[in-house]
N, C-alpha and C positions, 0 to 999 in steps of 0.2 A: 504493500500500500504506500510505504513511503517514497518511492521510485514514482508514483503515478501521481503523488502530493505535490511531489517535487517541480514537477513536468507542468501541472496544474499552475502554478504558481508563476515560472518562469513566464507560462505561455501571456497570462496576466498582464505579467509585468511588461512585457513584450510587446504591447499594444501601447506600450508608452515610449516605446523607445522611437525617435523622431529619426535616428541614420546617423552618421559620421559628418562631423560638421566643427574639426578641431584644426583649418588650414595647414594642417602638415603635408610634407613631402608632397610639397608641388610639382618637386621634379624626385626623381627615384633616389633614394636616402644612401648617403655612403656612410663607410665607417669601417670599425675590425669587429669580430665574432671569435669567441673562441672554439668552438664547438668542433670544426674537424681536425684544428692542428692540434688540440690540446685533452677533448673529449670529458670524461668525467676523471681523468685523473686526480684523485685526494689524497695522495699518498706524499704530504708537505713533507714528510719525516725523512722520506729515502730522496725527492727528488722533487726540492722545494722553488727550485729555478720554472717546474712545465705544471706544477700542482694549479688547481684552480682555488685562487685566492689574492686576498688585495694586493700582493702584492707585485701579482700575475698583470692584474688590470691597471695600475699603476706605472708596470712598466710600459705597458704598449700605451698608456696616455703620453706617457714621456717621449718615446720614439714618435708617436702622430705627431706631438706637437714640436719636435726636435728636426724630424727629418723632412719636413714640405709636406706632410699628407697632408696635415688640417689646411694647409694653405691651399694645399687641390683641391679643397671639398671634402675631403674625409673628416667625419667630427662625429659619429655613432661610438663607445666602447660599450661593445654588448658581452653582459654575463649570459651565459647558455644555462643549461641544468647545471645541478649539481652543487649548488651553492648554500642550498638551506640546512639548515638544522636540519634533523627529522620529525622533529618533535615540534609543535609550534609553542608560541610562550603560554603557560598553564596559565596565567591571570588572564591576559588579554586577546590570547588566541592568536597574535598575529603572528607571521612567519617574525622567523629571525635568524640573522645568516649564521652558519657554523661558528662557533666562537673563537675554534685555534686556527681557523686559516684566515678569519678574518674581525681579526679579533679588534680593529676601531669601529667596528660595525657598517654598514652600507650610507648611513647618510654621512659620514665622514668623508668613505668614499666617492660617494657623489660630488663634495663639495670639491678635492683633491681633484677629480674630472672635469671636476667647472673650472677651478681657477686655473685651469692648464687652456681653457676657453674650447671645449671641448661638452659633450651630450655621452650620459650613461644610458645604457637599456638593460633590462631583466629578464629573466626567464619566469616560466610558470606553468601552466597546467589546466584545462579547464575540470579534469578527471581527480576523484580522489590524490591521485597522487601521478606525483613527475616522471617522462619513460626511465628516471632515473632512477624513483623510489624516493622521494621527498614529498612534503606535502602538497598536494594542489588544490586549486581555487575553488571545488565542487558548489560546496557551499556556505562561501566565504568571499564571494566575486566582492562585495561594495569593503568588506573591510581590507581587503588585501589590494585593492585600489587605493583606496584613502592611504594605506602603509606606504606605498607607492610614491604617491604623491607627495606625505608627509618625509620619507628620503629624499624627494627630491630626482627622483627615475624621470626621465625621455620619453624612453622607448618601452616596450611590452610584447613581449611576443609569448602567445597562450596556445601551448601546444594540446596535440589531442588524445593524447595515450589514454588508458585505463576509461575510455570515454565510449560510448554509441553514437554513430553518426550521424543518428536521426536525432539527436537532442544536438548538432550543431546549430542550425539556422534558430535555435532557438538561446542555446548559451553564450555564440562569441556575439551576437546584437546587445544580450545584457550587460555584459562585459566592457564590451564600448559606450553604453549607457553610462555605467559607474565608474569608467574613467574619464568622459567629459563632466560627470556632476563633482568630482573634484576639484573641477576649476582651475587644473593644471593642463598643459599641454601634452599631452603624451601617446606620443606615435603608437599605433596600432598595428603588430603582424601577426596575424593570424596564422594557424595553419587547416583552417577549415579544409578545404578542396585535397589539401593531399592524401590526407586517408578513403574520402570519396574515389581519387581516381586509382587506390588502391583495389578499391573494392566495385570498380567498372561502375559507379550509380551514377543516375544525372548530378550535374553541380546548377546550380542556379548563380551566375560568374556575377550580373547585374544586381543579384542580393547581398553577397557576399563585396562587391564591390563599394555598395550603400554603406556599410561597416567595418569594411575593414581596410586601412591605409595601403599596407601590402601584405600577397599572401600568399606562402609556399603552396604548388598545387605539383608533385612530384617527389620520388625519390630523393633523400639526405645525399649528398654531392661526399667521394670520395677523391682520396690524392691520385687517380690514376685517369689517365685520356680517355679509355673505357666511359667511365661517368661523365666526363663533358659531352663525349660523342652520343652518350645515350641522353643527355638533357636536348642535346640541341635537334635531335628528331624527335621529344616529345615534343619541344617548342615548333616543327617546322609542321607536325601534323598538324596542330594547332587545335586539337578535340575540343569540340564544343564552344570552340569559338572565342576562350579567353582573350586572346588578340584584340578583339572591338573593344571590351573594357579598361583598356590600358591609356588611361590621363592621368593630369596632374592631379592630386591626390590618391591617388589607387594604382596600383602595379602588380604586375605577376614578380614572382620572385624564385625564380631558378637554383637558389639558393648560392652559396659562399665561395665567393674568388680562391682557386687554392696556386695561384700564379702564386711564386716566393717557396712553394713550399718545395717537395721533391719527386713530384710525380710526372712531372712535363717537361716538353722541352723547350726549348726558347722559341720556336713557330709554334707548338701548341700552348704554351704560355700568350701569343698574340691571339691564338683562335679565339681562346677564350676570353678575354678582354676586348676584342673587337665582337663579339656574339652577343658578351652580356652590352655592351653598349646599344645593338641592333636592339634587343628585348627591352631596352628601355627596364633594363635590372636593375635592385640593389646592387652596390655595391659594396658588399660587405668583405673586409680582405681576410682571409683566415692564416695567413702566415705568421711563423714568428718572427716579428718587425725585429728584435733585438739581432739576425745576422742575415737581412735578403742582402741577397747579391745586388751590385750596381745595375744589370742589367735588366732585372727583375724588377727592381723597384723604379728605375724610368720608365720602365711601361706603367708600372701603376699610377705611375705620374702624369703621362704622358698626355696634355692638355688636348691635344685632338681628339682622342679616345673619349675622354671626360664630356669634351664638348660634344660629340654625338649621344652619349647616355644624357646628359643633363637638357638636351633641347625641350625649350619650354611647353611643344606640342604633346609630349609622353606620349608617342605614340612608338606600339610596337612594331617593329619588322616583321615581314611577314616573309614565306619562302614563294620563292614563287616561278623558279625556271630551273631545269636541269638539262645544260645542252646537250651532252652527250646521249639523253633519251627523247631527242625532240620534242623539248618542253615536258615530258615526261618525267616519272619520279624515276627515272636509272640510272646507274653510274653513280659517280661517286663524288661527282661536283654538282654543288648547287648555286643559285644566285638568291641573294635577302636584297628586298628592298624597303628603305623607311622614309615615310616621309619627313622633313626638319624645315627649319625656316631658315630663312626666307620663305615665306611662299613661294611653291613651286622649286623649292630642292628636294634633294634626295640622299640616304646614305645607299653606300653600294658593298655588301662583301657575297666575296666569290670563294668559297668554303670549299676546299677536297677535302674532304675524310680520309680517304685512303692513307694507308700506314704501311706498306712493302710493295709500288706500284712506284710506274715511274708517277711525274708528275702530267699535268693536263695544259692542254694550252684551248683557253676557252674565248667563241667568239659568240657576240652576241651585238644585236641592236636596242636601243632604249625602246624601242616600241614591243618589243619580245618580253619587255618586264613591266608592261600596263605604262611604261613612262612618254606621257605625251607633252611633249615641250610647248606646243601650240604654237610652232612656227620661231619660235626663239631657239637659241643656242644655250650649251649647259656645259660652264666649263667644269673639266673633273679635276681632282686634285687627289692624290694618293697620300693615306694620312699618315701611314707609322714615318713616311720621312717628310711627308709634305712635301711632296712635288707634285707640279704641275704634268696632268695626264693630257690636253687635250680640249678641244672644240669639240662636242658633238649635238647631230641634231637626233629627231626619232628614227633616220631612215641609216644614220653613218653606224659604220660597222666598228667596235670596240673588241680586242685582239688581247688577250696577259695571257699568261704560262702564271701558272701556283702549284707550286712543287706539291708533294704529298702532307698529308696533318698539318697546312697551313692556310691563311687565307689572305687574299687581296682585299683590302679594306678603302674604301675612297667617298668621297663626296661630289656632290654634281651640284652647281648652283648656277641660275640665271649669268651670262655674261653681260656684262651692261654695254 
């Protein structure tokens, strides 16, 4: 009976909830996550350098704010799971962080984030408890907001474990409820849709997009080319249409930059950062900033890149040409295109997947990827070095070679 109280209750309250309406993440939100390079590691005692704890998230405030990130745009440090007590406080009920790995407590933290001029975000749960085994928000959504806010938290990202997915459309709306009634700002990531597309069921993308800022709808991202390869063909199937819902405030979220860390290589390192840009993605970097390599971390620098994800239309790329199957889905090269402003630009990436083939030399006309200039000219500009590609109109033929697991990334804009 209490399951069906519960549900009664929410449904209630639900009818009060007016949608997301907290102007964040106008344009897709960057920052660091710990969550793949670092995971629930708690073991401060043998190996207090990668442990999750303040002093974990302290360092990468220091490095964003030391090394050019925050000046990129990078300003999220997000704690993942693993961070709570088990136990919430006996008198007041509210969570509260482990005490020996972070033992100034989370609004200290917070503030040591702020004055670095920097934004924290949290982990959480809408299920009894975290996929970690800590406590979650079930039913405790408005006080564990209000704790939230009273730290001094950003960001929120309310995962879905130990939860049914038919009480989603009903728990992350409430949730967003009770953290705009705290009269803080604080970013909303939901992970509604990714266990739905877990379990093949419709997503409703236009409800989900009403409430939640951004929102995982896919497999947790690992350090290997494998998992970008396999994000970025759920991204090109495009199931059910996520694509249309992608503006300023609302984005899909592919999940975490693992460029920096050890699983790629310096073209698959660009795929990836030129891809999540096309998706109009968070940005969230999952490396450990304390030793990327120079090479590594100009990319994630790399103001071209930044400025095709941050264009203020958030709109996603879509896929939409594969030459080598006459426009068909064959082969092993594809074309993304996205719309950006100026009115009337475009980004352009020419993606091989292929990983033991030679490479592809792809030609194509702008009229073969829906781009109609209307009689004007588009000059292209190739971004990882910024050179100028070229005059083209819709009927001139465009010519590159892209070696294997890398991509051609470029922009097209009106010539004046």
């Amino acid at each position: 009976m209490l399951p069906l109280l519960v549900s009664l209750c929410l449904a209630a309250m639900a009818s009060d909830v007016s949608g997301l309406d907290n102007g964040l993440a106008l344009t897709p939100p960057m920052g660091w996550m710990s969550w793949q390079r670092f995971g629930c590691n708690i073991d401060c005692k043998n190996d207090p350098k990668n442990c999750i704890s303040e002093q974990l998230y302290k360092d990468m405030a220091d490095h964003m704010a030391a090394d050019g990130y925050k000046e990129a745009g990078y300003e999220y440090v997000n704690i993942d799971d693993c961070w709570a007590s088990k136990e919430r406080d006996p008198k007041t009920f509210r969570l509260v962080p482990d005490p020996e790995r972070f033992p100034s407590g989370m609004k200290a933290l917070a503030d040591y984030i702020h004055g670095k001029g920097l934004k924290i975000g949290t982990y959480g749960d809408m299920g009894f408890v975290t996929c970690g085994g800590y406590p979650g928000s079930k039913f405790t959504m408005e006080l564990d907001a209000q704790t939230f806010a009273d730290w001094g938290i950003d960001s929120f990202k309310m995962d879905g474990c130990a939860s049914r997915t038919q009480d989603f459309d009903i728990a992350y709306p409430i949730m967003e409820m009770w953290l705009n009634k705290t009269g803080r700002p604080i970013m909303f990531s939901c992970s509604w849709p990714a266990y739905m597309t877990e379990h093949k069921e419709h997503i409703d993308y236009p409800k989900i997009a009403k409430f939640c800022n951004i929102w995982r709808n896919y497999a947790d991202i690992s350090d290997s080319w494998g998992a970008v390869q396999g994000i970025i063909n759920f991204y090109g199937t495009d199931d059910q249409n996520f694509s249309d819902v992608s503006g300023p405030g609302n984005f899909n979220d592919p999940d975490m930059i693992i460029a920096g860390s050890r699983g790629l290589s310096p073209s698959q390192e660009q795929v990836q950062m030129a891809m999540w840009a096309m998706f109009a993605a968070p940005l969230f970097l999952s490396a450990d900033l304390r030793d990327v390599n120079n090479q590594s971390r100009a990319l994630m620098l790399h103001k071209g890149i930044i400025a095709i994800n941050q264009d203020p239309l958030g709109k996603m790329g879509k896929r939409v040409f594969w030459p080598q199957g006459g426009g068909k889905p064959e082969g092993d090269t594809q074309v993304w295109v996205k719309p950006i402003l100026p009115t009337g630009s475009y980004a352009i990436a020419v993606f091989n997947k292929a990983s033991n083939h030679d490479g592809s030399t792809v030609q194509f006309k702008l009229a073969d990827l829906g781009i109609n200039p209307q009689g004007k000219k588009l000059l292209m500009t190739e971004i990882f070095e910024g050179k100028a590609a070229g005059v083209y109109d819709a009927s001139s033929t465009f010519s590159v070679y892209v070696d294997v697991s890398s991509v051609y990334f470029a922009k097209l804009v009106p010539s004046s």
